[in-house]
C-alpha positions in Angstrom: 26.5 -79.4 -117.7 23.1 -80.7 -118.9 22.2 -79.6 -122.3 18.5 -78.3 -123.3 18.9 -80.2 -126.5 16.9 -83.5 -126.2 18.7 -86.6 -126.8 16.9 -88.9 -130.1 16.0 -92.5 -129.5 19.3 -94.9 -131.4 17.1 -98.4 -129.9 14.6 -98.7 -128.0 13.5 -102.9 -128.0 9.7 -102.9 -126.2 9.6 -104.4 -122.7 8.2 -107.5 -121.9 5.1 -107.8 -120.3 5.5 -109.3 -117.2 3.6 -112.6 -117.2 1.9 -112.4 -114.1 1.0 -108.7 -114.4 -0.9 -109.7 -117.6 -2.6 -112.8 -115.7 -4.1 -110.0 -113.7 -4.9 -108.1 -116.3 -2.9 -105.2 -114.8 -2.3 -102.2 -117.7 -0.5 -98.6 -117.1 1.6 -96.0 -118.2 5.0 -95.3 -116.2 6.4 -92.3 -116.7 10.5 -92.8 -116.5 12.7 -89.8 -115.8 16.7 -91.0 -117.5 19.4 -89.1 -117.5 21.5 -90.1 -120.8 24.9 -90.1 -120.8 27.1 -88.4 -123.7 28.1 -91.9 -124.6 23.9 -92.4 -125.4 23.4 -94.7 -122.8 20.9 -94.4 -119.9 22.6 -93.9 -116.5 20.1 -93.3 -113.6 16.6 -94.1 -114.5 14.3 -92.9 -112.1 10.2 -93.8 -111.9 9.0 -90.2 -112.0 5.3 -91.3 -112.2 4.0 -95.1 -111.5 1.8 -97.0 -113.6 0.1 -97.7 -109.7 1.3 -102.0 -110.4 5.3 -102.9 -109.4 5.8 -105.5 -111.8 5.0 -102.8 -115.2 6.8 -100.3 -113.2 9.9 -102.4 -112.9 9.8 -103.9 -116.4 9.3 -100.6 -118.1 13.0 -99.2 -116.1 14.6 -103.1 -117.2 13.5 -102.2 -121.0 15.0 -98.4 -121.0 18.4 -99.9 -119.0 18.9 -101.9 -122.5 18.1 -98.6 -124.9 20.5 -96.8 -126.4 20.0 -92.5 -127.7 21.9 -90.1 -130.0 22.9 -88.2 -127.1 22.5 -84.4 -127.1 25.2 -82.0 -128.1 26.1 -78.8 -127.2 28.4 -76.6 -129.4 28.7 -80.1 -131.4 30.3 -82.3 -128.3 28.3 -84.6 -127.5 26.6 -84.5 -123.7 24.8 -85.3 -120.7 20.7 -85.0 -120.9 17.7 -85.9 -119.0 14.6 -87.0 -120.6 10.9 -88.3 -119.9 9.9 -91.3 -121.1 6.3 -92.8 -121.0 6.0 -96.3 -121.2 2.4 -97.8 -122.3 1.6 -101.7 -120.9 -1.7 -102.5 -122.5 -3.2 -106.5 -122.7 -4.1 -106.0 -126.5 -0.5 -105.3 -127.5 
């Protein structure tokens, strides 16, 4: 059972800009659709919209693999959720 409740963000360390993605000067937003478990940790990630460059696409799902959430709860009990989650590469960050 999903829950409509949206899961809040426990730690969430920034990805790393992939070297040769900045060398090309290549910046995007991905837009990651994750399903978080009731233990608050991402289980499928999914590239729901692409940032149009591989290397941020891949290095956005890498980064939200190592996040953890306060997973949603239903009737108190913690549960599974799905969330969106846009991730912004840009050269001056």
């Amino acid at each position: 059972m999903l829950a409509s409740a949206v899961p809040r963000y426990r730690s969430t360390p920034p990805p790393e800009y992939p070297p040769a993605a900045r060398q090309q000067h290549q910046e995007g937003v991905v837009l990651l659709e994750v399903a978080v478990g009731a233990d608050g940790r991402p289980g499928q990630i999914g590239v729901k919209q692409s940032s149009g460059f591989p290397l941020l696409d891949r290095a956005a799902v890498t980064a939200v693999h190592r996040w953890t959430f306060e997973p949603a709860r239903t009737a108190g009990l913690p549960v599974e959720s799905h969330v969106e989650i846009p991730i912004r590469f840009r050269l001056t960050d």
